[in-house]
C-alpha positions in Angstrom: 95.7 59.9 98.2 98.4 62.5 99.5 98.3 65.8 101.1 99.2 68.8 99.0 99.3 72.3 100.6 99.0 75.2 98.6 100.9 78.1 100.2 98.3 81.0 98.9 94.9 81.8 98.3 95.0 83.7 95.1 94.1 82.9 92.0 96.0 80.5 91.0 96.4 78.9 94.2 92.9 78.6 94.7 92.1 77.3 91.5 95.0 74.7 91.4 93.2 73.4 94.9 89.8 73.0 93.4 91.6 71.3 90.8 93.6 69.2 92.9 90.3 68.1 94.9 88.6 67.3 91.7 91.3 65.0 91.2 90.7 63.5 94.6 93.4 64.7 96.4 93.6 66.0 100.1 94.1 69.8 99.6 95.0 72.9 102.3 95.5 76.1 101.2 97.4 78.2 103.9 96.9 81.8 103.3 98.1 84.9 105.1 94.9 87.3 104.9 91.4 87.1 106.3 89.9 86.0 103.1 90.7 84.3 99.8 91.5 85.7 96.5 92.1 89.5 98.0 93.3 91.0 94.8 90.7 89.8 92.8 88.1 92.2 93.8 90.5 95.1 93.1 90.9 93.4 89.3 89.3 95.6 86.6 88.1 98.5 88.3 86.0 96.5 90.7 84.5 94.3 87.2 87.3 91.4 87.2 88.1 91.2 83.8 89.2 87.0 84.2 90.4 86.2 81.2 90.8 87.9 77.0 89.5 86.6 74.6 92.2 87.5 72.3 95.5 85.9 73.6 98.6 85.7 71.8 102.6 85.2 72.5 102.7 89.3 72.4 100.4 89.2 75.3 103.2 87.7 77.6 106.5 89.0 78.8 109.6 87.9 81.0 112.6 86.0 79.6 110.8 82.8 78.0 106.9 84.5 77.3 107.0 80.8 75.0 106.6 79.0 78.8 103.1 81.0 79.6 102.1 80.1 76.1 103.0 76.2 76.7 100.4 76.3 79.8 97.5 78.3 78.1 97.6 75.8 75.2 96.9 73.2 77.6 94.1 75.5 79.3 92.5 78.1 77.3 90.6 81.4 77.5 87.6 79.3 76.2 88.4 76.6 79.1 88.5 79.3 82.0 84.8 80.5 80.4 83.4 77.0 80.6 84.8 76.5 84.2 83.4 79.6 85.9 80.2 79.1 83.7 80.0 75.3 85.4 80.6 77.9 89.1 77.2 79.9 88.1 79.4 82.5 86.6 78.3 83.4 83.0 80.2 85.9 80.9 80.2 89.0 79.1 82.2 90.8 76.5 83.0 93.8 76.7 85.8 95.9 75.2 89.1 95.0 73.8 87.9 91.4 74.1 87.9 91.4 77.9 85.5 88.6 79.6 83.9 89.7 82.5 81.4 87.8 85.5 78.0 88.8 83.5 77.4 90.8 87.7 80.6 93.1 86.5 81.5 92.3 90.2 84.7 91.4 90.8 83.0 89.3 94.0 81.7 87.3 92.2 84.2 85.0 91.5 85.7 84.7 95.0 82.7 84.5 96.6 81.5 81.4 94.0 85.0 79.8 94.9 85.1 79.4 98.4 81.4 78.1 98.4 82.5 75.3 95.7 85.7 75.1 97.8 83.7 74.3 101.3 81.7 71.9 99.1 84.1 69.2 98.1 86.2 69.5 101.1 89.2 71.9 100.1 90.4 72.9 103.6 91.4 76.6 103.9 93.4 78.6 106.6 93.4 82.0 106.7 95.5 84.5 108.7 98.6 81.5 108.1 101.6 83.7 107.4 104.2 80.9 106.0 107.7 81.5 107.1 109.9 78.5 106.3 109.4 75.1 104.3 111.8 72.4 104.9 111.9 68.9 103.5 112.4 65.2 105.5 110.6 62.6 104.8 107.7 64.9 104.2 107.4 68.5 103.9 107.4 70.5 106.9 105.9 74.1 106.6 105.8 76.6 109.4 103.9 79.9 110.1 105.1 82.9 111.7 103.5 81.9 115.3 105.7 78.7 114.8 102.7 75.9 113.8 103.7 73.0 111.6 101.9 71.5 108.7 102.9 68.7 106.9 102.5 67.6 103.6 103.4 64.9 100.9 104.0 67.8 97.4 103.9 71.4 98.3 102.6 74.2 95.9 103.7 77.9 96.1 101.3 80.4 94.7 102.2 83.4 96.9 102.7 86.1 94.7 104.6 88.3 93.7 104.9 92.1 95.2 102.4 93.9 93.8 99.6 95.7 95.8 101.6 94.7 99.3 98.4 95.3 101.0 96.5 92.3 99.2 99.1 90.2 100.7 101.8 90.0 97.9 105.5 91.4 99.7 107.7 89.1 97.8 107.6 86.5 100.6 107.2 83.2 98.3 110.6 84.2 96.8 112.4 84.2 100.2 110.5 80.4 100.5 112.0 78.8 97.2 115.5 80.7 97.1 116.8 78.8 100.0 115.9 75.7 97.8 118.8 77.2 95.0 115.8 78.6 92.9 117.5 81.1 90.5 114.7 84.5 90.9 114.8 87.1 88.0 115.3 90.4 89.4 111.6 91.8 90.1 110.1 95.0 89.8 106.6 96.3 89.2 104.4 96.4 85.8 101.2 98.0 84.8 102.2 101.0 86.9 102.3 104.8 86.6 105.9 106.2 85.2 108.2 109.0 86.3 108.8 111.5 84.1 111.4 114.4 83.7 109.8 117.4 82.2 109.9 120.7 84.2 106.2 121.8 84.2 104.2 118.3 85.1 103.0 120.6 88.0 101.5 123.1 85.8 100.4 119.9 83.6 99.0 117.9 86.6 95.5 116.5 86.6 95.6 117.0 82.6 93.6 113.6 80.5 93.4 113.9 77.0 93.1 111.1 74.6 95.7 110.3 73.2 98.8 107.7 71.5 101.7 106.9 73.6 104.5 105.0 71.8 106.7 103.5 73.6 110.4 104.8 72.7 113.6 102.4 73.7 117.3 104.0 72.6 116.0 105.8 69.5 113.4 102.9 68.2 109.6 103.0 68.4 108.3 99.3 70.2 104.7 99.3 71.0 101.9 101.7 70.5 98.8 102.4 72.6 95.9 104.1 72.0 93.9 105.7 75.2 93.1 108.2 78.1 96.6 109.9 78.7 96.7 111.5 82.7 99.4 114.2 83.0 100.3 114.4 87.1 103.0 116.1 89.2 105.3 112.5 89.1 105.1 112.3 85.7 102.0 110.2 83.7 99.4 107.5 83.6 96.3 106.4 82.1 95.4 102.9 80.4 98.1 103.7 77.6 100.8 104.5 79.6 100.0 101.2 82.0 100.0 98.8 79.1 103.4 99.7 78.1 104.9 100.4 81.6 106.4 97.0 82.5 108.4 97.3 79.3 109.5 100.7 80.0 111.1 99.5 83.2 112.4 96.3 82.3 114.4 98.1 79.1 115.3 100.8 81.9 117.1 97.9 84.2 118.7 97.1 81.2 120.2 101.2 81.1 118.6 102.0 77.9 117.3 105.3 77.5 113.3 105.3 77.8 111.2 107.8 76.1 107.6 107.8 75.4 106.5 109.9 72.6 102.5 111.0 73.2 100.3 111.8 69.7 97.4 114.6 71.7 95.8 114.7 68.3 95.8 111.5 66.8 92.6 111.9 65.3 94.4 114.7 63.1 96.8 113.2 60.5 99.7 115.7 60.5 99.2 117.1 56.8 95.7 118.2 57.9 97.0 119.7 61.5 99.3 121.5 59.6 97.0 123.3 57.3 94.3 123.4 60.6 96.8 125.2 62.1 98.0 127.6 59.1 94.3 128.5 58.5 93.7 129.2 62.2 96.3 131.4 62.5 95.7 133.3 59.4 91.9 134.0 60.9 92.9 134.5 64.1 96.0 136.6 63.0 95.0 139.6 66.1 95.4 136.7 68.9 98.0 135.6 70.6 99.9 132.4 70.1 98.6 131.4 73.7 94.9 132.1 73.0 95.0 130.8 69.3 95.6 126.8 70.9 93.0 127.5 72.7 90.2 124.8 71.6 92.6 122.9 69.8 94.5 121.3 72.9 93.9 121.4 76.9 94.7 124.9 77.9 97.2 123.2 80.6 99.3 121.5 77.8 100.1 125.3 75.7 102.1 127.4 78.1 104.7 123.9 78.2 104.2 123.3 74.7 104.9 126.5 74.1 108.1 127.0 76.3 109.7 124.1 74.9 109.4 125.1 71.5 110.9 128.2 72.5 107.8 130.5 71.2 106.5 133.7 73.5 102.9 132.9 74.8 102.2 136.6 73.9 103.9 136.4 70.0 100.5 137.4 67.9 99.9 134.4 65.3 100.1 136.5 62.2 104.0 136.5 63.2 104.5 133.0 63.1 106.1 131.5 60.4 105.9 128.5 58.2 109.1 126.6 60.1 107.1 128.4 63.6 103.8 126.1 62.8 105.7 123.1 61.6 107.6 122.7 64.8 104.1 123.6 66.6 102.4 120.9 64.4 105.4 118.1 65.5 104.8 118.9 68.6 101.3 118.0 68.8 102.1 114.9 67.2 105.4 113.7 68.8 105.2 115.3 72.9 108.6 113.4 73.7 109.1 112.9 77.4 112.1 111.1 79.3 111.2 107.6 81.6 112.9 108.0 85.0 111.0 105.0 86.3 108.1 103.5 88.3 106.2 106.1 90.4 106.9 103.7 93.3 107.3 100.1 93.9 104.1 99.3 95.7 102.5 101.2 93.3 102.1 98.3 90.2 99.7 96.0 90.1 102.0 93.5 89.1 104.9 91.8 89.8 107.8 91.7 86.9 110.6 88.6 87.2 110.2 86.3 89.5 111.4 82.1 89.8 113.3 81.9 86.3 111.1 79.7 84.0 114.2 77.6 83.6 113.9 76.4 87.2 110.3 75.0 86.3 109.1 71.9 84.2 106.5 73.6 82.0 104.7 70.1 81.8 103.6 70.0 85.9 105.5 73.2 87.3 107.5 71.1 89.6 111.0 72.6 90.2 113.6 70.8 88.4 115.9 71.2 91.6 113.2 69.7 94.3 110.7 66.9 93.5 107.2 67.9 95.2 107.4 71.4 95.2 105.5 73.7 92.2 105.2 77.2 91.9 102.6 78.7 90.0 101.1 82.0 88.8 102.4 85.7 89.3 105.4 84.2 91.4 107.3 83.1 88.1 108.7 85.3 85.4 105.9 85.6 83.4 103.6 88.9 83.3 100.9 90.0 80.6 99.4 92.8 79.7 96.4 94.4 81.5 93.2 92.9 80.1 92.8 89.5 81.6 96.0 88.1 80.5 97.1 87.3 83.7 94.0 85.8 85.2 94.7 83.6 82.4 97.9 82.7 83.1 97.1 81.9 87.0 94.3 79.5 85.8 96.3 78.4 83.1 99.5 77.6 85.4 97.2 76.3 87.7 95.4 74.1 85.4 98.9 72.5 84.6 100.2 72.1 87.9 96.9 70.3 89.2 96.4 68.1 86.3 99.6 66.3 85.9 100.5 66.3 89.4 102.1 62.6 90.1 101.5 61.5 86.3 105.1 62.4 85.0 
């Protein structure tokens, strides 16, 4: 059988080698850290959220989300269950759909892996940096220290650039570019965003729950519904993450970003409105400052307050009906500019990537160079926090492995 090496021990490049193995084939993985699947145990708070059991097209973003879908129809969210129940790892549900290792331990999937791994003879080398792959009669990969390794088909699950210090600095494009791979400009997703708003110092260390919409020139695109964190960079929280890699990709595009935050969306606006009326009617002695009190966080008024143009001290018998409506859409519709990604080491995913268009969707061989796949968070394909992109590195995997040679 030939010799495939798989240039990363991620996800998706370690399943695609047990995969590979199954099928009989000889399999090395090459991988730059001191042990495998390094981001893993950093994956849903420590838990490892693998897969969703809801997944849909809205999941999936990049220029072609159809291509991530072509893969997970081939290998499901059911399918990924079923193979890591076969490891010894049963699931459990928890919220939002998400499918966790019935330990919650992120460990537990690595650490079931690389036993199954040792055990039907995938080969793994760790602390491999890969620097350069050429092609002769075979191909010819080299490490940093100058070591060769040959090998009949080549795949490249290195990563994107996310979380730098599991291993992913964008080196996997630098390895397929000199091939004529067309790479989608990358940048990071499910990160915290820059805001600009004057008093995020004052606001900083604020969590309320809350509903961030996502506002691109003028028109409302997605809606989340969580934790909202105020800091001195701007914001964060689940919300804000789920709908960050859209807020920078339509801000690379030069659109104006906004995200409008609800910090009472229990309260339907008619009913804050007369909430409000009625409190400051009974508390007519108090001032505006002290009559929010117990309504919103105490940090959020003196902003709130200031932006509205109102004086903190103003008593609330003084207000008037125009005074509480603008206080009311406030509440409801807490607009704040996008300036960007707090940082770019700072997501825990990698945006763009190899252009789908370089990359047969039925084996994720490049079109331009027979033998050589790339799979998983290195192609332009990203999903939403949850499990989605577990899913797609097993899915892309799954694909790769299993019609390797057949087409």
């Amino acid at each position: 059988m030939k010799n495939i090496i798989v240039v990363g021990a991620g996800a998706s490049g370690m399943f695609c080698a047990l995969l590979l193995r199954e099928r009989g084939f000889e399999v090395t993985v090459l991988e730059r850290n001191d042990k495998i699947m390094k981001k893993i145990y950093a994956t849903g708070n420590g838990r490892c959220n693998f897969t969703n059991r809801n997944i849909n097209i809205k999941n999936y973003h990049g220029v072609n989300p159809k291509f991530a879908m072509t893969a997970i129809h081939q290998f499901s969210n059911q399918e990924a269950i079923e193979y890591f129940h076969k490891l010894g790892i049963p699931e459990i549900e928890l919220e939002e759909g998400k499918i966790f290792p019935m330990s919650l331990q992120a460990s537990s999937i690595p650490l079931r892996v690389e036993e199954y791994a040792k055990n039907i003879g995938v080969k793994v080398l760790l602390n491999t940096y890969i620097k350069d792959i050429a092609k002769k009669s075979q191909y010819i990969i080299a490490d940093e220290k100058g070591k060769k390794y040959y090998a009949d088909e080549v795949v490249i699950a290195a990563g994107g650039r996310a979380m730098e210090n599991s291993g992913s600095d964008g080196n996997g494009y630098k390895l397929v570019k000199k091939f004529g791979i067309d790479i989608i400009d990358t940048h990071p997703g499910i990160v915290q965003l820059k805001l600009d708003y004057p008093y995020l110092k004052r606001m900083d260390g604020t969590k309320v729950p809350g509903s961030c919409t996502l506002v691109v020139d003028g028109k409302s695109i997605r809606k989340e519904y969580s934790d909202i964190l105020f800091t001195r960079y701007g914001i964060s929280g689940p919300a804000v993450l789920q709908i960050s890699s859209e807020a920078i990709r339509s801000l690379k595009k030069g659109k104006d970003v906004r995200l409008s935050i609800d910090i009472l969306p229990a309260m339907e606006e008619n009913i804050l409105y007369y909430f409000l009326k009625t409190n400051f009617e009974n508390n007519s002695f108090a001032s505006l400052e002290k009559a929010l009190v117990g309504l919103i966080h105490k940090n959020l008024i003196i902003p709130i307050l200031r932006d509205l143009n109102l004086d903190k001290d103003k008593k609330a018998a003084e207000l008037s009906n125009g005074d509480i409506h603008r206080i009311k859409e406030k509440l409801k519709n807490y607009s704040f500019k996008v300036l960007g990604e707090k940082s770019d080491k700072d997501g825990q995913i990698t945006c763009g990537g190899v252009s789908t268009k370089e990359i047969s969707p039925k084996t994720m061989e490049l079109k331009k160079r027979e033998g050589l796949y790339c799979i998983g968070e290195i192609i332009d394909i990203d999903g939403d926090c949850g499990g989605y992109n577990l899913q797609w590195a097993w899915s892309s995997a799954y694909v790769c492995a299993m019609n390797m040679d057949l087409y």
